[in-house]
Structure formats: C-alpha cells, structure tokens
Backbone as CSV, one residue per row, in Angstrom:
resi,resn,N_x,N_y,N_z,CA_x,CA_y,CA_z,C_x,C_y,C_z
1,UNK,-8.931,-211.255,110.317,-10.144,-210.670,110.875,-10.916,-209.915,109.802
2,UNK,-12.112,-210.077,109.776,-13.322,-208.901,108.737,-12.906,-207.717,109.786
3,UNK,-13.045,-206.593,108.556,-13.255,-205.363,109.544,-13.947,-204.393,108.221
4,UNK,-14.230,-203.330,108.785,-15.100,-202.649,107.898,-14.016,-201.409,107.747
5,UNK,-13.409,-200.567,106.905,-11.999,-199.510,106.426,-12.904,-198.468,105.799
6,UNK,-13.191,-197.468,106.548,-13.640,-196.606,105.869,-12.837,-194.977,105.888
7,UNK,-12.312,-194.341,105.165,-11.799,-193.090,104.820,-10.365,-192.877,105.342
8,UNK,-10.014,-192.125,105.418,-8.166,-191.723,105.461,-7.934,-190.147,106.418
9,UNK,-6.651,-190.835,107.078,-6.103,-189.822,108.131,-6.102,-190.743,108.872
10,UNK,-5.667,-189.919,110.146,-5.429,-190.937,112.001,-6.001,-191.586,112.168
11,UNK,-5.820,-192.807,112.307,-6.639,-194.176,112.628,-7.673,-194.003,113.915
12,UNK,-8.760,-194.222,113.364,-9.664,-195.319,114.817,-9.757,-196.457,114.783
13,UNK,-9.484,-196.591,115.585,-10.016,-198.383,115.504,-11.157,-198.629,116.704
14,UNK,-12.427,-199.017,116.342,-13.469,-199.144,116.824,-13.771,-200.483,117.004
15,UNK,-13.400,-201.289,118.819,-13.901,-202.374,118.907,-15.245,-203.045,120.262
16,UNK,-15.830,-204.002,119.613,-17.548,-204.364,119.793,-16.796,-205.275,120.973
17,UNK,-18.060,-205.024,122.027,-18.218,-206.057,122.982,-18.392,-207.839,122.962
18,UNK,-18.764,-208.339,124.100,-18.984,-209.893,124.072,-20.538,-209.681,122.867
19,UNK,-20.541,-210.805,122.717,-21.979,-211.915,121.313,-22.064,-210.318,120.520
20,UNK,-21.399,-209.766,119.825,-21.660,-208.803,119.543,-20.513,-208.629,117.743
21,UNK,-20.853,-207.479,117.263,-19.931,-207.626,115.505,-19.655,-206.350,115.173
22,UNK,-18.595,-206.107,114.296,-18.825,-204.673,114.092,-20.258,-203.307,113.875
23,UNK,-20.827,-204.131,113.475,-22.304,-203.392,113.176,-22.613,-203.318,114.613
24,UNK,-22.742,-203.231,115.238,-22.844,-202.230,116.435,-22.403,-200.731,116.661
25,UNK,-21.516,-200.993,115.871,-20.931,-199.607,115.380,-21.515,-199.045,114.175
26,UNK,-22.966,-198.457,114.187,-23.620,-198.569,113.437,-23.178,-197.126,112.502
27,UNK,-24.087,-196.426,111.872,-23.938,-195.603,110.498,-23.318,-193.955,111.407
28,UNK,-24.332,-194.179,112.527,-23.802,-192.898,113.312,-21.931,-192.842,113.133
29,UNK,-21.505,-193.783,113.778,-20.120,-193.721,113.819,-19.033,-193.815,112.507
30,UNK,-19.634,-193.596,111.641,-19.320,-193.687,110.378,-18.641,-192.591,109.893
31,UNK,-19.266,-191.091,110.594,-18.603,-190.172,110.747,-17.182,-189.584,110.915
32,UNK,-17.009,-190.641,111.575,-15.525,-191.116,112.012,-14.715,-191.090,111.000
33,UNK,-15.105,-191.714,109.855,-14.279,-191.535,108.709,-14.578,-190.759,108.073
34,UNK,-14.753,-189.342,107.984,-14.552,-188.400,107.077,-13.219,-187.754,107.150
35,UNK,-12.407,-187.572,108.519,-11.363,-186.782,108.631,-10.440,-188.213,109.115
36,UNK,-10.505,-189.471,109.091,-9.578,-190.437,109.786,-10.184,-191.807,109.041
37,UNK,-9.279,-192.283,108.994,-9.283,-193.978,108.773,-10.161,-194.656,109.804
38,UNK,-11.223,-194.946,109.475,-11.764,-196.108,110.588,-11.830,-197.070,110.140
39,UNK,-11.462,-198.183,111.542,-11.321,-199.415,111.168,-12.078,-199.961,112.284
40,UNK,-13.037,-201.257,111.669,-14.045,-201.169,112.429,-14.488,-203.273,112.700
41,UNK,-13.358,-203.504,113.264,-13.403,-204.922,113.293,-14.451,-205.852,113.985
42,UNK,-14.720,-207.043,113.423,-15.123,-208.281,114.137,-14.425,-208.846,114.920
43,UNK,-13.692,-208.721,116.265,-13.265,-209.649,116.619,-13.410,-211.190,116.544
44,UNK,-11.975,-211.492,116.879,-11.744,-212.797,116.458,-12.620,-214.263,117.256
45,UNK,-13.177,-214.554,116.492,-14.298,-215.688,116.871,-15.651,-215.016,117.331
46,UNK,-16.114,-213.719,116.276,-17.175,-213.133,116.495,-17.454,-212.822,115.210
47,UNK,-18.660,-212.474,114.728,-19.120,-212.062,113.364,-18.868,-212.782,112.258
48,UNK,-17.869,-212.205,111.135,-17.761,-212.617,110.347,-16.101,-213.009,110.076
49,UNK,-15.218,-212.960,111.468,-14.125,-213.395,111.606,-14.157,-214.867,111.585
50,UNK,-12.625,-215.058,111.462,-12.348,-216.557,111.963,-12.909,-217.286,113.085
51,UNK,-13.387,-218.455,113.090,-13.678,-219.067,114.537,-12.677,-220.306,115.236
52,UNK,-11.589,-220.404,115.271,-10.785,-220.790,115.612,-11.439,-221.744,116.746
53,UNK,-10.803,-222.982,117.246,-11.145,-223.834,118.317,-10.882,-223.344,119.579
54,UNK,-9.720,-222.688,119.270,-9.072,-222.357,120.432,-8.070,-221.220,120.514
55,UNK,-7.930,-220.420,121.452,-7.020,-219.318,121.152,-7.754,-217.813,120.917
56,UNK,-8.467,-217.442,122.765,-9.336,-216.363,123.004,-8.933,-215.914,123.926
57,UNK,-7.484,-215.689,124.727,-6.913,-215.151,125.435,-6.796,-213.656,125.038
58,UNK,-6.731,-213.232,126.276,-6.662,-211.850,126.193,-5.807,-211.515,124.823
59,UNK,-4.418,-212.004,125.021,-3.428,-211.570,124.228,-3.491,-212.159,122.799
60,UNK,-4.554,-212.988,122.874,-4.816,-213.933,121.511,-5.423,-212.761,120.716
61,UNK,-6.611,-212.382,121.441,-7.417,-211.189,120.705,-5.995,-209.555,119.974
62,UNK,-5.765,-209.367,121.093,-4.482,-208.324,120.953,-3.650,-208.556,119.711
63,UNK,-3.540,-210.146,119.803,-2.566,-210.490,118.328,-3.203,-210.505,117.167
64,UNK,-4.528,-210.683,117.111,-5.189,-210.716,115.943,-5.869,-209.291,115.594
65,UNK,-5.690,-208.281,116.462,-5.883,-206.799,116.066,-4.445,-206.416,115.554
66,UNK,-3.393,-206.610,115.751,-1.934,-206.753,115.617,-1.763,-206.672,114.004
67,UNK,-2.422,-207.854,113.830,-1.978,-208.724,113.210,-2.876,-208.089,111.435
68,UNK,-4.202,-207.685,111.985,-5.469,-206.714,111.041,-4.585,-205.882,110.679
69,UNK,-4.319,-204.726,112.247,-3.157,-203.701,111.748,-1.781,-203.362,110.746
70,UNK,-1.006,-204.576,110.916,-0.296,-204.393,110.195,-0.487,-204.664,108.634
71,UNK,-1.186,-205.355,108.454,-1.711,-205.938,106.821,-2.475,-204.059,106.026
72,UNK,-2.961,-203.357,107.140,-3.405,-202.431,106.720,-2.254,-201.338,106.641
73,UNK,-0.976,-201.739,107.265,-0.007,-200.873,106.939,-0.511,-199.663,106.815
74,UNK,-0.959,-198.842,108.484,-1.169,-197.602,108.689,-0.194,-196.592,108.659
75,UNK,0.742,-197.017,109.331,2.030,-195.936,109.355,1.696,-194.665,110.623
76,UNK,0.891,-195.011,111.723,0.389,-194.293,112.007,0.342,-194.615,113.698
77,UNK,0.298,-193.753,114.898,-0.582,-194.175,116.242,-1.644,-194.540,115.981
78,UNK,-2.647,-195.376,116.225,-4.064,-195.324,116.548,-4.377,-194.701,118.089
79,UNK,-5.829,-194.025,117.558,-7.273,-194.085,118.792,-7.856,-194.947,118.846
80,UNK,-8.453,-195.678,120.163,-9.357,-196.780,120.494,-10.300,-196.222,120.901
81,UNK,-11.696,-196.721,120.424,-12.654,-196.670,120.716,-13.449,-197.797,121.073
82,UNK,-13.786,-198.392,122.419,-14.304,-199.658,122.711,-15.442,-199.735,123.334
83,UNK,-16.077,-201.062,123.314,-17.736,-201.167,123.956,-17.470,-202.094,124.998
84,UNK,-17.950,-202.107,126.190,-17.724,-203.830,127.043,-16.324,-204.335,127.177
85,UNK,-16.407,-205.917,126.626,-15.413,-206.434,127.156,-14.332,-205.845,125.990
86,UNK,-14.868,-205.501,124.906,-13.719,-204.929,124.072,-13.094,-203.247,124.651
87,UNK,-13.074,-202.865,125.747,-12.343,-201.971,126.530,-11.293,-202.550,126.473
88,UNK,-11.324,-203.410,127.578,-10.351,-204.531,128.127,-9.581,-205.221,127.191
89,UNK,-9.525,-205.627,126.414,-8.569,-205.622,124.706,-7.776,-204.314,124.499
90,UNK,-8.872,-203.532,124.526,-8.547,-202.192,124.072,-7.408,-201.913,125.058
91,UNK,-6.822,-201.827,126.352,-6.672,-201.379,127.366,-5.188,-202.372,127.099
92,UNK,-5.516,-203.864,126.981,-4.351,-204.442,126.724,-3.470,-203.924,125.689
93,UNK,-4.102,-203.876,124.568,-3.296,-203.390,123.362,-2.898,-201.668,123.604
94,UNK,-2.788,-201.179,124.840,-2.858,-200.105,124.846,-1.413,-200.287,125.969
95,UNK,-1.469,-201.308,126.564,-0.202,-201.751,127.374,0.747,-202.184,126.384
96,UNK,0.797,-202.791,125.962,1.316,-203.688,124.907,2.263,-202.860,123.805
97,UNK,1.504,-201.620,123.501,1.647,-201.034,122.567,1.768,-199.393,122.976
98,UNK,2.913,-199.055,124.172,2.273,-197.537,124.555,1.982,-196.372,123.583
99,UNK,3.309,-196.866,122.707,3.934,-195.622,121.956,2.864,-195.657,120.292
100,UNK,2.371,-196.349,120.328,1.512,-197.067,119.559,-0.158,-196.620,119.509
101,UNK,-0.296,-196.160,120.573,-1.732,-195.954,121.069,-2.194,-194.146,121.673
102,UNK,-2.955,-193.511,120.820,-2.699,-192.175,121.421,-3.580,-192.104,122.460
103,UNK,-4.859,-193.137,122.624,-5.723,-192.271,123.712,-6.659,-193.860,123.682
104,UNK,-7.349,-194.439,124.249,-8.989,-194.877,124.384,-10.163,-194.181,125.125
105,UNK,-11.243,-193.987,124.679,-11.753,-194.412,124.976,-12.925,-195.927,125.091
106,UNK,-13.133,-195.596,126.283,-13.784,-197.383,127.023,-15.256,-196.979,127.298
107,UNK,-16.425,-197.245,127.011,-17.212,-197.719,127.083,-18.186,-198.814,127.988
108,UNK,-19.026,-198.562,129.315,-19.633,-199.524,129.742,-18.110,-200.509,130.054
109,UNK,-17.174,-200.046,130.825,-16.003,-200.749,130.583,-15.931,-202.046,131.987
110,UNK,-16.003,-203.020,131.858,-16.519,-204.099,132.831,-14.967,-204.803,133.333
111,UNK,-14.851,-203.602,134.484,-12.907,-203.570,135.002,-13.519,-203.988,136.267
112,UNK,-13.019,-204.981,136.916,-13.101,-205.307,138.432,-11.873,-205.369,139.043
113,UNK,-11.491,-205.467,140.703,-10.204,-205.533,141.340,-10.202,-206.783,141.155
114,UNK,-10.620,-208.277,140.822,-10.209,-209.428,140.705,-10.911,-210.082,140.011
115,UNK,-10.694,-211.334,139.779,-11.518,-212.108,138.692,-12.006,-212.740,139.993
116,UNK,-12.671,-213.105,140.929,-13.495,-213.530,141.970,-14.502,-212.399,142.200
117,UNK,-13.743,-211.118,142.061,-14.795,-209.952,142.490,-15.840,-209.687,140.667
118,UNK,-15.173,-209.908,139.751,-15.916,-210.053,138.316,-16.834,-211.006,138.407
119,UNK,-16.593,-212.197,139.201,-17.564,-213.636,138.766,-18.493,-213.593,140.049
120,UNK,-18.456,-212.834,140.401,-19.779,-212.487,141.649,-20.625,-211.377,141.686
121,UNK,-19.636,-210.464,140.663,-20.432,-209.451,140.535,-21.936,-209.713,138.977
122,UNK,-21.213,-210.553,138.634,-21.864,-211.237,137.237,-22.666,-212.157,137.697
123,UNK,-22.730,-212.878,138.602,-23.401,-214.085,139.116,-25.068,-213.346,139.819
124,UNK,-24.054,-212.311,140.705,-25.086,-211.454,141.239,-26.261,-210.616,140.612
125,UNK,-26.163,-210.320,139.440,-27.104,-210.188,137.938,-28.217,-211.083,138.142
126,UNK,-28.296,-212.020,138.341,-29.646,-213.268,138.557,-29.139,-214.681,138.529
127,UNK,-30.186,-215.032,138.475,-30.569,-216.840,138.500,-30.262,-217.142,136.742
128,UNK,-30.735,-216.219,135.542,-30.046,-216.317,134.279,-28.976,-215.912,133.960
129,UNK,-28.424,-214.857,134.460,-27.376,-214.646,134.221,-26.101,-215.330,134.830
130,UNK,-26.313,-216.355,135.894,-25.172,-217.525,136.490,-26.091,-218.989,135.574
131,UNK,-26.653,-218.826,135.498,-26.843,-219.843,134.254,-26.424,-219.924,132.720
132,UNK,-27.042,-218.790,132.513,-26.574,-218.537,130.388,-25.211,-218.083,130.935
133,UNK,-24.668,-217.042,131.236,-23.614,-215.964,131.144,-22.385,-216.277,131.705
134,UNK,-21.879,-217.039,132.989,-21.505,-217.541,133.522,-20.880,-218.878,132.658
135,UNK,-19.823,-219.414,132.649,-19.206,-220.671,131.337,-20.088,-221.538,132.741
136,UNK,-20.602,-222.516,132.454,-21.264,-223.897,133.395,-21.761,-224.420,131.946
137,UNK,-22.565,-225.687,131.846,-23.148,-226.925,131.158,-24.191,-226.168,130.957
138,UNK,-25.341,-225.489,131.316,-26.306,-224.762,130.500,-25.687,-223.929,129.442
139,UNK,-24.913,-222.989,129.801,-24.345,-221.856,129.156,-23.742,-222.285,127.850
140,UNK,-23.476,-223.777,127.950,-22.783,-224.122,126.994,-23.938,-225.023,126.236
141,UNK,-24.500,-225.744,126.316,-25.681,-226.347,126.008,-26.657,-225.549,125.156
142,UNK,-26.825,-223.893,126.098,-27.476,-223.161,125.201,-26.878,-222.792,124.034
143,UNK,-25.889,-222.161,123.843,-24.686,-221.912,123.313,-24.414,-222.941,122.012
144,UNK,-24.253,-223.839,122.212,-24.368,-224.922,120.662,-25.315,-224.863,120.386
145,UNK,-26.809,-225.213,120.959,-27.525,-224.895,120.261,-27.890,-223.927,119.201
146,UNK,-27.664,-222.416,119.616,-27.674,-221.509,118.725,-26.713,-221.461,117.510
147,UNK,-25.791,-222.536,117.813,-24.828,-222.599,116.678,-25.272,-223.914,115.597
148,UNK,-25.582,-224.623,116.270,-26.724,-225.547,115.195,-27.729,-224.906,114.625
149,UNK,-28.389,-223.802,115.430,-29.741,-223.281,114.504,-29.184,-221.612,114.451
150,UNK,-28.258,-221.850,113.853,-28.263,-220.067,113.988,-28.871,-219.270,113.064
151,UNK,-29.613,-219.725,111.743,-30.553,-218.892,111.400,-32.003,-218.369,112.276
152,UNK,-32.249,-220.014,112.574,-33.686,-219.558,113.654,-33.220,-219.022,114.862
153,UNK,-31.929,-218.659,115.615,-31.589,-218.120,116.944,-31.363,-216.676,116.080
154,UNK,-30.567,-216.117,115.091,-30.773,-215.034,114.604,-32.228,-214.365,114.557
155,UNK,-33.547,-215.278,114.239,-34.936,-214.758,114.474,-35.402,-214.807,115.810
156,UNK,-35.028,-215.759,116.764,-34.946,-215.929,118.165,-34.988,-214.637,118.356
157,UNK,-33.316,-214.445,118.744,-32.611,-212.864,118.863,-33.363,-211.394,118.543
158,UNK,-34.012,-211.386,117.316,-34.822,-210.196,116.917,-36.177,-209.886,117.626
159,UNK,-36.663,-211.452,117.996,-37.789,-211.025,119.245,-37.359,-210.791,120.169
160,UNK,-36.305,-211.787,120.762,-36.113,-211.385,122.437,-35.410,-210.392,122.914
161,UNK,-34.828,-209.633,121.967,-33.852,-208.359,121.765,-34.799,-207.233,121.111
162,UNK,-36.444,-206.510,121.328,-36.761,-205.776,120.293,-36.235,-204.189,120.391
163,UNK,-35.000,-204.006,121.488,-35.063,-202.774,121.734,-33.827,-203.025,120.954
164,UNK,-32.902,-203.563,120.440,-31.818,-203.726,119.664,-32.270,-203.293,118.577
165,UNK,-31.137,-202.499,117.433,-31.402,-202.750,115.767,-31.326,-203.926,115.360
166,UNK,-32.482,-204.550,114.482,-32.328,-205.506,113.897,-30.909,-206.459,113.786
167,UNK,-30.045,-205.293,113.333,-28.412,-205.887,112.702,-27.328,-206.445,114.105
168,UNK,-27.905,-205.638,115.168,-26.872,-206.015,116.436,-27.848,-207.406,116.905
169,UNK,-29.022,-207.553,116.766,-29.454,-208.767,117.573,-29.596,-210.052,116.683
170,UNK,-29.594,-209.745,115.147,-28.810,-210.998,114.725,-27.328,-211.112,114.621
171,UNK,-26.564,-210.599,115.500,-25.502,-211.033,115.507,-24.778,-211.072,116.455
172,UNK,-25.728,-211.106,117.678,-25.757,-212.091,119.101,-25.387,-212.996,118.870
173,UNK,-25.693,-213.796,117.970,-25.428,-214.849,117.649,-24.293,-215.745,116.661
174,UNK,-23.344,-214.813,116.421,-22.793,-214.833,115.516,-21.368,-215.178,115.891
175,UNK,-21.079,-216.158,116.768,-19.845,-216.631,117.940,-19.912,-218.230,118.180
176,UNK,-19.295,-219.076,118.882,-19.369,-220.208,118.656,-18.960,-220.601,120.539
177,UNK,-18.920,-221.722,120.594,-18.887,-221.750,122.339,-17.499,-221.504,123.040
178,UNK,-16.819,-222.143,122.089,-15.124,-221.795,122.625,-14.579,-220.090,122.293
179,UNK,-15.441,-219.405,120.928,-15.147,-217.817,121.415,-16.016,-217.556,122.522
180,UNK,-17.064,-217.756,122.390,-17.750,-216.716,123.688,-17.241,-217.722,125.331
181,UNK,-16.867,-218.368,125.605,-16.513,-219.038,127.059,-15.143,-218.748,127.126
182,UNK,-13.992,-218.733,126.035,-12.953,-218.675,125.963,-12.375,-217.523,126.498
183,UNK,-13.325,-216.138,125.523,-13.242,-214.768,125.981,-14.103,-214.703,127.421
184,UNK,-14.778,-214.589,127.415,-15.289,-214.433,128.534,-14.285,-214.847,129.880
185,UNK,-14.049,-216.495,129.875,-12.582,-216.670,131.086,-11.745,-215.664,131.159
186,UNK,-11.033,-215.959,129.847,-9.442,-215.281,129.697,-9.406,-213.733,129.493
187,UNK,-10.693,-213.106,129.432,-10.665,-211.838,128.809,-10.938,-210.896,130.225
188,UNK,-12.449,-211.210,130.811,-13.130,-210.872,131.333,-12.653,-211.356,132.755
189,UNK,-13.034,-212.549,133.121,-13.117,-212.732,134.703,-11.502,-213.870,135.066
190,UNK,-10.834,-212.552,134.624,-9.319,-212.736,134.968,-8.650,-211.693,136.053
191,UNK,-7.639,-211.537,136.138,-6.928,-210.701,136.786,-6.298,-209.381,135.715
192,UNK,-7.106,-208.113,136.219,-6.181,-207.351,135.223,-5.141,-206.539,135.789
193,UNK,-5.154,-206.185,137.134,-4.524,-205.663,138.200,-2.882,-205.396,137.561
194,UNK,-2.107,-206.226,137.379,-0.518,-206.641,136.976,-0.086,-205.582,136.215
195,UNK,-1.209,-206.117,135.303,-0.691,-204.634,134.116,-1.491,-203.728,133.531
196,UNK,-2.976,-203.489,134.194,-3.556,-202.178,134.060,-3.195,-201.594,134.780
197,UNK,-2.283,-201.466,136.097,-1.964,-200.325,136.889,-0.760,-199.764,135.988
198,UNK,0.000,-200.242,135.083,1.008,-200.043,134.345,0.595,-199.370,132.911
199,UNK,-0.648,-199.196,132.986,-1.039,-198.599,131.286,-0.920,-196.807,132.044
200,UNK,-0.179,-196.232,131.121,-0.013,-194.474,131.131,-0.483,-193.835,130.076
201,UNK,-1.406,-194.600,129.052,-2.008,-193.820,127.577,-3.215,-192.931,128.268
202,UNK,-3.359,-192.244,127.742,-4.720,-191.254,128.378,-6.217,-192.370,127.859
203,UNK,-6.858,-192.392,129.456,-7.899,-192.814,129.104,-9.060,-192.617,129.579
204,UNK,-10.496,-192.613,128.927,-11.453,-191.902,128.975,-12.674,-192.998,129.153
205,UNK,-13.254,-193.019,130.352,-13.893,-194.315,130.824,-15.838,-193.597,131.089
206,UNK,-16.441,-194.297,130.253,-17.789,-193.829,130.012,-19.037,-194.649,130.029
207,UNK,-19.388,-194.912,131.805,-20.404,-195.686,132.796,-21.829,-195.441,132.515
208,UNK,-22.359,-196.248,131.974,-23.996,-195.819,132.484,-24.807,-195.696,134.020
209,UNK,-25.108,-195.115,134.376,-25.831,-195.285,135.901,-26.735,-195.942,136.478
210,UNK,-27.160,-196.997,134.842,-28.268,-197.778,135.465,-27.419,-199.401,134.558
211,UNK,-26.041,-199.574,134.456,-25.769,-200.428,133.918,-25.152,-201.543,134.953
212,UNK,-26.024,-202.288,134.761,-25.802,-203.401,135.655,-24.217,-204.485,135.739
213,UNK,-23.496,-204.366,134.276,-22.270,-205.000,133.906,-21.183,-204.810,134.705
214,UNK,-21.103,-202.815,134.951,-19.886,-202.878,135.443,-19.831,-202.577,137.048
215,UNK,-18.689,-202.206,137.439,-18.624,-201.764,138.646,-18.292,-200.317,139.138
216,UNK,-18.907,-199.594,139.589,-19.074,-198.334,139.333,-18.055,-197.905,140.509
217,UNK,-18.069,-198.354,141.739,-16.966,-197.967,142.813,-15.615,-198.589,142.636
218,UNK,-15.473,-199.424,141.642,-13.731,-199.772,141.074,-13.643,-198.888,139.994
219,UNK,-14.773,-198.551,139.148,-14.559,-197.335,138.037,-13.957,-196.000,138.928
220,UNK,-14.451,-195.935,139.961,-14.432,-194.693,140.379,-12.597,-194.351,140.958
221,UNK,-12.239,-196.101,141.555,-11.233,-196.187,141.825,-10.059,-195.524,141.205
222,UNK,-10.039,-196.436,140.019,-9.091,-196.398,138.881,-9.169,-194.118,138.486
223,UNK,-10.260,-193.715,138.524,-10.211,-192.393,138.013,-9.584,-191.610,138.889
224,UNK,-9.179,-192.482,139.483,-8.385,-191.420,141.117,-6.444,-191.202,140.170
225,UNK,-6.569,-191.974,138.898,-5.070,-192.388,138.486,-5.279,-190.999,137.442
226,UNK,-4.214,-190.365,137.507,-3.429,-189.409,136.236,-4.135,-189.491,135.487
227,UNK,-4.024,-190.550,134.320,-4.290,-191.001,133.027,-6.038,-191.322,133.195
228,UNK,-6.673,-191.362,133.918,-7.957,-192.023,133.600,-9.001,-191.140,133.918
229,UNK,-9.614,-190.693,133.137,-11.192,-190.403,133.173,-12.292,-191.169,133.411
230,UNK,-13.666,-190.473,134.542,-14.396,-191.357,134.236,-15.800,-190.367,134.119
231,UNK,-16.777,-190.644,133.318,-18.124,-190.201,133.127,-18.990,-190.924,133.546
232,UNK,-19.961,-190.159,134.351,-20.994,-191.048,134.157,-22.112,-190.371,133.397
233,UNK,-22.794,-191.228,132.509,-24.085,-190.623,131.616,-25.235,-191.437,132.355
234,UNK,-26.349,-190.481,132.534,-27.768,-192.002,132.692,-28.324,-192.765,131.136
235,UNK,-28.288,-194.342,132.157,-28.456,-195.171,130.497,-27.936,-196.504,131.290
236,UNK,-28.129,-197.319,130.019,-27.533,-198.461,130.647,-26.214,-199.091,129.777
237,UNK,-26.455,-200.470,129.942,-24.825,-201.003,129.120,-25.089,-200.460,127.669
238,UNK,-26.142,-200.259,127.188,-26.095,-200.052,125.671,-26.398,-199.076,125.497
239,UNK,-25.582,-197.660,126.443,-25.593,-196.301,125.921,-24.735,-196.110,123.868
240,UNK,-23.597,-196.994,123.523,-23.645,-196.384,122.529,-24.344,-196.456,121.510
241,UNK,-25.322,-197.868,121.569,-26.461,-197.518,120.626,-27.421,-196.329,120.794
242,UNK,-27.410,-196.037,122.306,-28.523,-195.043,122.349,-28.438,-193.409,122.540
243,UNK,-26.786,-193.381,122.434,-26.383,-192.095,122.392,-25.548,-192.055,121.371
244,UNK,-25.542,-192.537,120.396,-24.292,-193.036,118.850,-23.703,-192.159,119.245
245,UNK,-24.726,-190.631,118.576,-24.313,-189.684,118.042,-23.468,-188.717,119.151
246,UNK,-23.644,-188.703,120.370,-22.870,-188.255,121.232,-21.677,-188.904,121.575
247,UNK,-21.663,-190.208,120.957,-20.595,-191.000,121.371,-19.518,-190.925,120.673
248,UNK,-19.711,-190.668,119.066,-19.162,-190.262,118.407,-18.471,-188.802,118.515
249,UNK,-19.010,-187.722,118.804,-18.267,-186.520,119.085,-17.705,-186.683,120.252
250,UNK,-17.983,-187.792,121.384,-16.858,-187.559,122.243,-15.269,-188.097,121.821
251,UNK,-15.566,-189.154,120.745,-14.222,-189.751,120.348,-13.465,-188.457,119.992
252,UNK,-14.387,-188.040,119.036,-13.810,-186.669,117.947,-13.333,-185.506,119.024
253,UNK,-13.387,-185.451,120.044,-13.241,-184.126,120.631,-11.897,-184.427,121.603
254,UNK,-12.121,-186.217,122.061,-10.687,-186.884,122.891,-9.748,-186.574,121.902
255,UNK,-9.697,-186.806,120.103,-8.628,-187.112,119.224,-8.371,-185.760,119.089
256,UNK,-9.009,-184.839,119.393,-8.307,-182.812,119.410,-7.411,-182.956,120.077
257,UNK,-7.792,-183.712,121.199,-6.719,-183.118,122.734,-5.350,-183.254,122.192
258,UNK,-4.679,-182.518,122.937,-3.476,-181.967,122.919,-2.570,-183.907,123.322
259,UNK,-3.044,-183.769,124.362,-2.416,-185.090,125.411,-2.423,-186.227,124.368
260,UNK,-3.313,-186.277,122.632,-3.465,-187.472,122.068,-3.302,-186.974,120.903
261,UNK,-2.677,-185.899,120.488,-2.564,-185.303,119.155,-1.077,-185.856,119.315
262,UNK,-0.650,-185.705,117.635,0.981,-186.036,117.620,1.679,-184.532,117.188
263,UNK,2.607,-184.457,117.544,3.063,-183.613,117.693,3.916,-182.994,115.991
C-alpha cells in the first residue's frame, strides 16, 4: 500500500473513504504528526495503491493495513482515525486486533442493522444514486469509462466536484471497477451485526445532521453500547474537509483519554 509516514511517537493511522486517497487527509491533519507517527494510507485498490483484480473484502482491506503495519514495524497500539466506509475497516481491524487498537474514531460512519437495510437506504438517495452508486451495468459502464479516460474524468471531477479541493476530486477517480464494486459489496452493504456487537475498543462516532450516507437512528442505536460515542455536528458527509481543523483536535484530545492512553 502507498501511505504517507509523517513524524514519531503513538501511531495514527488515518483512513479515507469510498473513490477517495489519502489526500483527503489534507495539511490540516498533518498536525498529527508532530507528537505521533502518522500514517496516512491509500487503501488498497484506491489512489496510488495496488489495484488488484480481485480481493476487496472487508478482511482483504484489514490484511493489507496489516500487512503496511507491520513493514513499518511500529512496536506500538495504534489510534484510528476514519472517514465513510473506511470506519467500517477501521472498526474491523479494531475487532480483529483488540489489544492492538487503543481507540477510533469514525467519521460520517455508514453502519446499518443489515445489508438490505444499507442497500435501501442508499437506493433511497435518488434515481443517480441506484444508478452510479449502487454495483448494476450503468455503475459499472460508468466506472470503466473513467478508467479509460482518467485524465479527462480527473478534469471531469474538478468541475462537477467545485466544492471539493482540487486534490480530493481528482482522485475520485483514482479506483478501478472491481475496487470500487468489490468494496462497496463486501465492505459496505454486508452484514456487520456478528462482529460489531463484539468490538469493546472505545469508540467515538461523528454524524453530520444533514448527511444523507448514514443512518442516524442505528447511529443512535449502537451509542446506547458502553464503548460507543456518538456526536452529532451540523454539516454533511464531508464534515472533515470542512471542519479539518476541529477534526483534528478531536483525535488529539480522544488519544489524552485515559480509556486510550497506555499505561
């Protein structure tokens, strides 16, 4: 996997949502590394990672953060910090790995009670969004295309995206059809029920009020559990571009806590 390693101490590891690259995690969060190691990946079959044919399962992704991790030989717990569907990674590798993981926070975190209640709640978005967003023969149709022209869909992207930074909306595009349909199935509009009721890491769940992605009365659910926090800020799915800088001191202020400090 590319990832971006900036400075030394307690790990973050900072991971980007669906059509999306590390640079989303833009200069604001950079901060991050003055007192800690940040590590600031492309997921796998996104950016400037591998694009593999196949192999975007939940646990596929999990192995290839695994897999970053150990080559960087931290020696260390990590903090998660996630956007979107990279919560839900985050959340796995947080099962996966209890003793391993001091805290996440999740971001715009797109958790449903079923993968029927995910693919209706997504469908229910519009007439484009069960067309592009949704895996069907458009979605995919569109989808190669941008991978045949992905310089001119990178300029595409910068018009039809102008409230984006430049750097996150050319790299919408920066995925291939089997990562973005692959993740999306296996990641997203699956069942997480089994073994998110089984995650006990402290976690810190942070909703926009006008974000159409997630589900705000299963968010609310889950915060009824020990371990889970939930916020709501007004904003939409792309509060951490538009609150970096608050987003960033909330990481910094979760990694004080007592409940995620090491002892």
């Amino acid at each position: 996997m590319f990832a971006r390693v900036l400075g030394s101490g307690p790990p973050i590891v900072l991971l980007h949502g669906l059509i999306a690259s590390n640079r989303y995690w833009g200069a604001a969060y950079d901060r991050l590394g003055t007192d800690h190691t940040l590590i600031v990946p492309d997921l796998l079959g996104f950016g400037r990672s591998p694009k593999p044919d196949t192999g975007y399962g939940l646990d596929d992704h999990v192995d290839a953060i695994d897999a970053l991790l150990a080559e960087l030989n931290l020696g260390s717990p990590i903090y998660l910090g996630a956007h979107s569907i990279g919560t839900v990674i985050a959340l796995r590798y947080a099962h996966r790995h209890p003793g391993d993981v001091r805290g996440v926070v999740g971001f715009g975190p797109p958790l449903f009670p079923a993968a029927a209640a995910a693919r209706a709640h997504l469908g229910a978005m519009g007439p484009m969004a069960r067309l592009f967003t949704l895996p069907g023969p458009f979605a995919e149709r569109a989808c190669r295309w941008v991978c045949d022209h992905r310089a001119l869909s990178a300029r595409v992207a910068r018009w039809t995206h102008p409230s984006l930074p430049l750097v996150v909306a050319e790299d919408s595009v920066q995925h291939t059809w089997p990562s973005y349909s692959q993740t999306l199935t296996d990641v997203l509009l699956t069942d997480h029920g089994p073994w998110l009721d089984q995650v006990r890491t402290p976690v810190h769940l942070v909703a926009g009020t006008h974000d159409r992605v997630v589900e705000l009365d299963h968010l609310r659910t889950l915060a009824r559990r020990s371990n889970i926090e939930l916020e709501l800020w007004p904003g939409d799915h792309h509060l951490p571009l538009r609150e970096a800088e608050r987003f960033a001191e909330l990481i910094e202020d979760r990694m004080r806590r007592p409940d995620v400090t090491e002892a």
